[in-house]
N, C-alpha and C positions, 0 to 999 in steps of 0.2 A: 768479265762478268761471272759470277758467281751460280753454278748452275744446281736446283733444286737439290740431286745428288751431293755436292759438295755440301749444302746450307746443312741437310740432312744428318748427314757423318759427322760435320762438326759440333755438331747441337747436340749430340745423340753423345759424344764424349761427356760429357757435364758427366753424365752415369755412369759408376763403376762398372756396373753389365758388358756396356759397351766399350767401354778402352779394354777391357782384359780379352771381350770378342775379337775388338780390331788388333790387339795390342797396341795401342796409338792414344795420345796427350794430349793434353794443350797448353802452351803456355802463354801469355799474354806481357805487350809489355817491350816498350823497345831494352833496356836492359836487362830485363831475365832473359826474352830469346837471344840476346848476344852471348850470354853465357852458356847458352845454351848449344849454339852455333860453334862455339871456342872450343868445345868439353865433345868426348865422344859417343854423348847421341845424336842417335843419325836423325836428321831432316825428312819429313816428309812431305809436309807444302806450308807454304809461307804466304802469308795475305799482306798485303801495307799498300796504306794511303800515302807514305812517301817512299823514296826510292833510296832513304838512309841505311840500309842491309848489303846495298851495291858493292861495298868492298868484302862482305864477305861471302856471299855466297850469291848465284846466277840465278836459283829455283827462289825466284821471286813473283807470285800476283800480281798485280794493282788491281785497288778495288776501291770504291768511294767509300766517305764515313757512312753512310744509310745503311751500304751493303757488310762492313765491319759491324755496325752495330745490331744486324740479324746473326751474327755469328758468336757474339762476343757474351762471356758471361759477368761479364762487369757494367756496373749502373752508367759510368762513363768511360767507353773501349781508349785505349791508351798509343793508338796510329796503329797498333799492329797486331796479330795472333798468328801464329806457329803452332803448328803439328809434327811432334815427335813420334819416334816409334820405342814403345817401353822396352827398356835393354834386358838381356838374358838375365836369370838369376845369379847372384851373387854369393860367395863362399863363405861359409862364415869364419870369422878370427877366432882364434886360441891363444892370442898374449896381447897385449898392451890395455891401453881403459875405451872400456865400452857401454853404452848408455843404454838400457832398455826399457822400452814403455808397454806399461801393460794398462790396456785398453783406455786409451788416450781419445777420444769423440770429439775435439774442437779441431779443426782444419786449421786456424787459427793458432794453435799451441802445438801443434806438430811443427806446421812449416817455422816456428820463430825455434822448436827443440834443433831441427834443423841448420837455422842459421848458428845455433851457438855449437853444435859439434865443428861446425865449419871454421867458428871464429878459434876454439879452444883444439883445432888440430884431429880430433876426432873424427876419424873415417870410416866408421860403423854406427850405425842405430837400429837396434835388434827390435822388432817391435810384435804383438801378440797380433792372432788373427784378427782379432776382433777391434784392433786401433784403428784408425781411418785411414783412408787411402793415403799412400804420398804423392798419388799424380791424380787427386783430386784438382780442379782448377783453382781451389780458395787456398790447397796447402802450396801448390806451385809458387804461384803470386804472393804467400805468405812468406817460402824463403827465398826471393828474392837471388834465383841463381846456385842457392849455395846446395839444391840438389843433385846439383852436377859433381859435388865434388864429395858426397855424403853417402855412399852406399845402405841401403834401407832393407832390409830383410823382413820378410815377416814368418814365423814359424809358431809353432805350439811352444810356448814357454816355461809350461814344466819341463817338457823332454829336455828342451835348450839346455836349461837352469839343473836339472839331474846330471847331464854331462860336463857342465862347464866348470873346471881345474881352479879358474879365477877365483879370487874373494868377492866374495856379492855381498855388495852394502845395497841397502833397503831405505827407500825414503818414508819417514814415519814421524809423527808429531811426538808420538814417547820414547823416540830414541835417544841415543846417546849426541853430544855435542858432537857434529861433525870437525870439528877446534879443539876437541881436545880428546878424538880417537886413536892410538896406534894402530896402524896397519901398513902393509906394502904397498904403496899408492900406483905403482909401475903396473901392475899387471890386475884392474880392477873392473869388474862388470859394476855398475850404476844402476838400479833400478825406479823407475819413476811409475806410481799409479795414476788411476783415473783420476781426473778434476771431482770428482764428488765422493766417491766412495774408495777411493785411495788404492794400495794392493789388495789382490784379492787372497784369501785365507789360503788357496791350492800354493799358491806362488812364494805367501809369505811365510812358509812353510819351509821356504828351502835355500832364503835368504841366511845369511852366515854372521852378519851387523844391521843392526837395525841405528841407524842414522837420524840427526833432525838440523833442523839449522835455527839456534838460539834466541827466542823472541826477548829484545831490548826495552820495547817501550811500556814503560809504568803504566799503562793504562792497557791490558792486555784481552781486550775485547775484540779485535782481529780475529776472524775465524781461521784462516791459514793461506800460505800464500800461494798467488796463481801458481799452477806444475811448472809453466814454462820459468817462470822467474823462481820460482827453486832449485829446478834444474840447474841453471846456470849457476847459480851461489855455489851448489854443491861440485857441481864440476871446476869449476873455479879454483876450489880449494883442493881438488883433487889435485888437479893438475899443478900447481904452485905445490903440492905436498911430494909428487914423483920427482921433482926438480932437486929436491933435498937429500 
């Protein structure tokens, strides 16, 4: 049974305030906490209505659906929630391709930016202070495990961008084809803006390529395309271009 204290802690994580107080997460979801379980952050309590966690770890609950669904930050809780403990900061990279977003607000298009560094190999995402959380419960549950394998930084992004060696291409509607740019694709910083108001002037300032991705259709009323699903196009073709 689930005691006022526990209800308390865990409800109290939904808050940035409080995971970076406890340093502690949540992720929800019998296959994100499995990846979660697999990957090296450590456990800190584990709740489930069924006992499917039994092969991999002992620090298991049981608790009814009533008492999941006072815990759970989802409209319909999914058998289980898990509490991590947020991992030490991370170092940042000086070679290979690296993706950074500056001030990113959907939980939603962070955790899917997420899954494509995961899917395109990408084990950095440099992101500004002011992006959203990555142990948000909505960005968790959005990449679907592949935070486990994605190290996430968050730092001031001019300084970042003042020191960084790399070539920083810039996502931008008046830039150049990304299809038909020369560059060294092996050792490249990626930078994505906001969903509304794109890079901001301090940032695009110190961009080296300003980038776009080629709109095809004859009727060219499309205001521009979600970050996350630009993201990927743009990385895409990065990545297929370092290959050559």
């Amino acid at each position: 049974m689930l005691s006022k204290n526990q209800i308390k802690l865990i409800t109290n994580l939904q808050k940035k305030k409080f995971r970076y107080k406890n340093q502690l997460f949540v992720a929800e979801g019998v296959k994100v906490i499995k990846e979660f379980l697999k990957s090296k952050f450590e456990l800190y309590a584990l709740y489930s209505t069924t006992d499917i966690f039994i092969q991999q770890t002992s620090n298991c609950s049981f608790i009814t659906e009533e008492e999941l669904k006072k815990i759970s930050n989802l409209t319909t809780p999914q058998v289980a929630l898990a509490v991590f403990k947020i991992p030490q900061a991370f170092t940042l990279n000086s070679s290979g391709i690296s993706l950074v977003l500056d001030g990113i607000r959907d939980p939603g298009n962070l955790g899917t930016i997420i899954r494509q560094c995961d899917w395109f190999g990408i084990k950095q995402l440099v992101c500004s202070l002011d992006t959203v959380d990555a142990f948000n419960p909505k960005v968790v549950q959005a990449s679907m495990g592949s935070l486990t394998r994605v190290e996430v930084i968050y730092t001031q992004l001019e300084e970042f961008l003042c020191e960084e060696k790399r070539l920083k291409l810039g996502a931008f509607m008046d830039g150049c084809s990304i299809y038909n740019t020369d560059y060294n694709a092996k050792d490249v910083v990626l930078v994505l803006g906001n969903e509304a108001n794109g890079i901001r002037p301090s940032v695009e300032s110190l961009i080296d390529l300003k980038v776009s991705i080629p709109q095809y259709g004859k009727i060219q009323d499309t205001e521009s395309l979600n970050v996350a699903m630009a993201g990927a196009i743009l990385t895409s073709e990065i990545k297929r271009k370092s290959f050559l």
